[in-house]
C-alpha positions in Angstrom: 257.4 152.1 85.7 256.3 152.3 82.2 255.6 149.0 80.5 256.1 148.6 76.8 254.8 145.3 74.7 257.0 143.0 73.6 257.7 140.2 71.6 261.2 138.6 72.5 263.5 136.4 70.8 263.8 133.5 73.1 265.6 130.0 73.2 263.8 126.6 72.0 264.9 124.1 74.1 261.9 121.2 73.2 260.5 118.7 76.2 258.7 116.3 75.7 254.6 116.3 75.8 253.3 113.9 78.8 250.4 112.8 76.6 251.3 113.5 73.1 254.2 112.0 71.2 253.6 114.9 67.9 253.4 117.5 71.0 256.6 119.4 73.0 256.9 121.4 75.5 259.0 124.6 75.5 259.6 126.8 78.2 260.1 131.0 77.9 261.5 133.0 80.6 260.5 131.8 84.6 257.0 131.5 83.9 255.6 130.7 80.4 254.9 127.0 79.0 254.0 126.8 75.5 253.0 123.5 73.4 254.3 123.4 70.2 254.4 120.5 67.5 257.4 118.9 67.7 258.0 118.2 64.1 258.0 122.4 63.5 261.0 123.2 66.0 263.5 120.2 65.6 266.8 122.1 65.5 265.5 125.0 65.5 267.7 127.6 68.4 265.2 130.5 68.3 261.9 131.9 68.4 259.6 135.0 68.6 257.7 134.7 71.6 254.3 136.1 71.6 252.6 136.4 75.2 248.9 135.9 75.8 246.7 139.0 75.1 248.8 140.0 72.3 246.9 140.6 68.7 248.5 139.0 65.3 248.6 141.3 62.3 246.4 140.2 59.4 249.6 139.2 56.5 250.6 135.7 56.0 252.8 134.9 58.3 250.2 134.7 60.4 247.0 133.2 57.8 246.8 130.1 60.1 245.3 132.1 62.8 241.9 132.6 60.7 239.9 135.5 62.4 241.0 134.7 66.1 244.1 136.5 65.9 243.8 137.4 69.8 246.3 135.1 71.2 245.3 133.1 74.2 246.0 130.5 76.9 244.7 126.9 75.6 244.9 123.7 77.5 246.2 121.5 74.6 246.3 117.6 75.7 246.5 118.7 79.4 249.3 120.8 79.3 248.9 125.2 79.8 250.0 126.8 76.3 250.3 130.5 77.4 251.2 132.0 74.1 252.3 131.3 70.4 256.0 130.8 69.4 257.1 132.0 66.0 259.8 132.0 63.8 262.2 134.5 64.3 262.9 137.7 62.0 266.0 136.8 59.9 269.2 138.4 61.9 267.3 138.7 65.1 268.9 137.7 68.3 267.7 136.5 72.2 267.2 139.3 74.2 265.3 141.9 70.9 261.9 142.8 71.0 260.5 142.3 67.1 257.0 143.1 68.3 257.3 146.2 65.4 258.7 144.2 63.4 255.9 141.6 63.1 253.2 144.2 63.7 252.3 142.7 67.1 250.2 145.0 69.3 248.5 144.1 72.6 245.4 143.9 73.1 242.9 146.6 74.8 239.5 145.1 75.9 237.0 147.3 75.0 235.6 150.0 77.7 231.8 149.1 78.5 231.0 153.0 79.8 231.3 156.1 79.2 234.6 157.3 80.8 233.9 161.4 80.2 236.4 164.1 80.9 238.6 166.5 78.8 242.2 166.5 79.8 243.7 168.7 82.3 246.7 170.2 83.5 249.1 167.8 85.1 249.2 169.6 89.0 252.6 170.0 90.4 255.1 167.4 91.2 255.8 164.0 90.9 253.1 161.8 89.7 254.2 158.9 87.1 252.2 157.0 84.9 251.8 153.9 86.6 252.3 150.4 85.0 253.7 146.8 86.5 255.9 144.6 84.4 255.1 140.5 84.4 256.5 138.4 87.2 256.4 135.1 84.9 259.0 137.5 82.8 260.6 138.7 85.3 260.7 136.2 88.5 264.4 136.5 88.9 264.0 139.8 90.2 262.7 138.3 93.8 264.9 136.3 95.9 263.6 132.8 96.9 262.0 132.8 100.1 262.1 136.4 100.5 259.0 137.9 102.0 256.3 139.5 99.9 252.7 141.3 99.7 250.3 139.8 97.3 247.2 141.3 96.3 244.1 140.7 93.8 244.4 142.5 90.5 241.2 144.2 90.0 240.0 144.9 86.1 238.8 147.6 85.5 240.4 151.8 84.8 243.7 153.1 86.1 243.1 155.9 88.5 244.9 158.7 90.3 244.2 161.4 93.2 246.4 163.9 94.6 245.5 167.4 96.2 247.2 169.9 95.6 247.4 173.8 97.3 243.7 172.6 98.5 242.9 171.7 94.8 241.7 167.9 94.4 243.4 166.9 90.9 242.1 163.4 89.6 243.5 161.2 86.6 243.4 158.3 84.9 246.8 156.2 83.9 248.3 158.5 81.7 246.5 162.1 82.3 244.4 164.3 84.2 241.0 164.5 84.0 238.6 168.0 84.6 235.6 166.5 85.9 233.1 167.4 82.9 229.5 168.3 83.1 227.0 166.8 85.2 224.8 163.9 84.1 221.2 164.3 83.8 219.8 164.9 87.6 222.2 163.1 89.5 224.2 165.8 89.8 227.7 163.3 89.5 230.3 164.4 87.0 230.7 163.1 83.8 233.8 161.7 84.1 234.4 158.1 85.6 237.6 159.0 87.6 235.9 162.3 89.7 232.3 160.3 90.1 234.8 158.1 92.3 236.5 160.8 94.3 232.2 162.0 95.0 231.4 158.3 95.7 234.3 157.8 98.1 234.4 160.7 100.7 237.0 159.5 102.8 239.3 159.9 99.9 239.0 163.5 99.7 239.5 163.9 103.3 242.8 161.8 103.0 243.7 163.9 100.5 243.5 166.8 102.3 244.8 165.9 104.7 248.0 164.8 103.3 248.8 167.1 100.5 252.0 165.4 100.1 250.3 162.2 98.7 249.1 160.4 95.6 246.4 157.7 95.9 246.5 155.0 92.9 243.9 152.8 92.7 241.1 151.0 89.9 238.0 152.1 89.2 235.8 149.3 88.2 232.0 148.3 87.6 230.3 147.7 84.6 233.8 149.7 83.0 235.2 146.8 81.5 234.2 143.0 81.1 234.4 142.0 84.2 231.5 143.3 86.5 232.3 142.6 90.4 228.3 142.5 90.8 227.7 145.3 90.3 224.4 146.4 88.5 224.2 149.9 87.3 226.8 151.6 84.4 226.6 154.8 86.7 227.9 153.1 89.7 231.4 153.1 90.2 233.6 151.7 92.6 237.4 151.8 93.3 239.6 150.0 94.8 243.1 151.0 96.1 246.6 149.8 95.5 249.4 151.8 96.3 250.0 155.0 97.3 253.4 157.9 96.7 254.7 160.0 98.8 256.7 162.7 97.5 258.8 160.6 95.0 258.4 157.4 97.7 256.2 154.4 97.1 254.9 153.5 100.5 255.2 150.0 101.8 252.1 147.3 101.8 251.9 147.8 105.6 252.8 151.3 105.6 250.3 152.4 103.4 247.4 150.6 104.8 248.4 151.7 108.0 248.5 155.4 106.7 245.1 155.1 105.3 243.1 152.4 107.1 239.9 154.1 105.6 240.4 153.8 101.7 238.4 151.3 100.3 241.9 148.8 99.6 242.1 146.0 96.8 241.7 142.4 98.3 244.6 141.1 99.9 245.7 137.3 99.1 248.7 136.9 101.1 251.0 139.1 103.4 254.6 137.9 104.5 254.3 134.9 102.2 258.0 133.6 101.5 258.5 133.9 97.8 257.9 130.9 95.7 257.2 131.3 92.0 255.3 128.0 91.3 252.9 128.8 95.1 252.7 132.2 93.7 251.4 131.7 90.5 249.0 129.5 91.7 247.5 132.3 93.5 246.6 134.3 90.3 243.7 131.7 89.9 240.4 131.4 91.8 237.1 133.7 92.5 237.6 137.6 92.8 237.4 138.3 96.2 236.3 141.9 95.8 232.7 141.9 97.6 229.8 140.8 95.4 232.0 139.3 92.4 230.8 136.5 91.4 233.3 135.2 88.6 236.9 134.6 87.9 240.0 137.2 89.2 242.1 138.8 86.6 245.2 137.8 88.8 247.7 139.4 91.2 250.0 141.7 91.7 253.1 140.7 94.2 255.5 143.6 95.6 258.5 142.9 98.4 257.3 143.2 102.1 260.3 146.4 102.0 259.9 148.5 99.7 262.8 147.9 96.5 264.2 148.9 93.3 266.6 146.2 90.4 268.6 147.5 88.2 266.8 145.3 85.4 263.1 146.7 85.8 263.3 149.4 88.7 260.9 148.9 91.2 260.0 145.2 92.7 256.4 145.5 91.9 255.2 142.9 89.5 251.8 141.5 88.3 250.6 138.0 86.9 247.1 137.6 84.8 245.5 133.8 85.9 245.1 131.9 83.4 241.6 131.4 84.0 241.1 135.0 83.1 243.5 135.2 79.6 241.5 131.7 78.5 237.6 132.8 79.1 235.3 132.1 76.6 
């Protein structure tokens, strides 16, 4: 499940630009469509691909950038440019990630709150960091027409709950959290991650009541740049999206069904037959988490049966709109 950043050697196969003669098209994996000028890549087999929300080193390889190193997706003469292509590293081949090697690093977006909360110890059994790889990378994995889940993808901090020998254990994406002191007279924890275990009771009692079970969802708010209406830096909310059992991911229908009560990320489409280009399309649009009242981050599109590939592991796969990556 764990996702690492790269930068991949790709192919440079050039098309031409509908409205620009200087302009070409080149297309990276199943997904990605990047304008370059044409005059830069005649006859040239190979690139370094660097994906949208990636940040350029400052040397000179990488000067013409100026300050907005962040790369981007740009609408350049009508045409989506999701990316930057670059010249390969000398004795690279298609298939290597060079992302060390040209000091490319994604990009965190700064955390608007307070998050709070020492580490603890990780509880018993199995619960794994929990990460989704690109479906415009890796589109192949899912058979055409074959039936999947799509849900939104809400922005805001990885979250986990599990209960354990009667002992409620929460954590954030990679550890656990003890809940920290209380904060002025509220009486909530410190920590982001427990005040959303206290906001939602019916989590605990889920918990509880099935000792056997990790909860994953997002806690959001004012907790990153993207707000979902909601007012106060103290307010949390969360929103669901998967859930283990044992070592088992549960199914889209399963797990609702299991837990009607948890407060569930927005669902876009359910039994859709798989089609990248109708699927993609549904990364764009208003959030429709209650109260937002801006752009959603994107989506995140699983199998209707639950599945694992050889290439990735689990068929569980997420695409950030466009609308989102190219926001002022």
């Amino acid at each position: 499940m764990n996702s690492t950043h790269k930068v991949e050697v790709v192919p440079v196969v050039l098309e031409p630009h509908p409205n620009a003669d200087s302009l070409s098209i080149v297309r990276v994996f199943s997904g990605y469509t990047v304008v370059v000028k044409s005059s830069d890549w005649q006859g040239v087999e190979i690139a370094a691909y660097i994906p949208p929300d990636s940040v350029c080193p400052e040397t000179e390889q990488f000067a013409f950038l100026g300050e907005h190193r962040r790369v981007k997706v740009k609408k350049l003469r009508g045409v989506v440019s999701m990316g930057l292509l670059v010249p390969a590293p000398e004795g690279s081949q298609v298939g290597d990630n060079v992302a060390e090697i040209l000091g490319v690093t994604h990009y965190d977006p700064p955390v608007l709150v307070s998050m709070g909360g020492e580490a603890a110890p990780a509880p018993p059994g199995y619960h794994p960091v929990y990460d989704v790889e690109s479906l415009r990378r890796y589109a192949s994995v899912f058979v055409p027409g074959e039936l999947v889940f799509v849900s939104e993808k809400v922005h805001g901090a990885s979250a986990k709950f599990t209960c354990v020998d009667g002992r409620m254990h929460v954590g954030s994406r990679t550890e656990w959290k003890k809940p920290g002191g209380r904060v002025d007279d509220r009486q909530e924890p410190e920590s982001l991650w427990w005040r959303a275990l206290v906001k939602y009771s019916q989590l605990a009692l889920f918990l509880q009541a099935n000792p056997d079970v990790t909860v994953y969802g997002e806690v959001y708010g004012r907790v990153q740049d993207l707000h979902y209406g909601v007012e106060s830096g103290h307010d949390v909310r969360l929103a669901v999206f998967d859930i283990l059992r044992g070592s088992e991911w549960l199914g889209p229908r399963e797990a609702r069904a299991l837990a009607p009560d948890l407060p569930w990320v927005p669902t876009i489409a359910c039994e859709m037959p798989f089609d990248l280009e109708a699927i993609l399309g549904l990364a764009e649009g208003p959030s429709g988490v209650p109260g937002a009242d801006h752009v959603r981050e994107g989506i995140v599109v699983k199998p209707m049966v639950e599945r694992t590939c050889l290439e990735i592991g689990r068929v569980n796969l997420k695409v950030v709109g466009n609308g989102y990556l190219g926001r002022k």
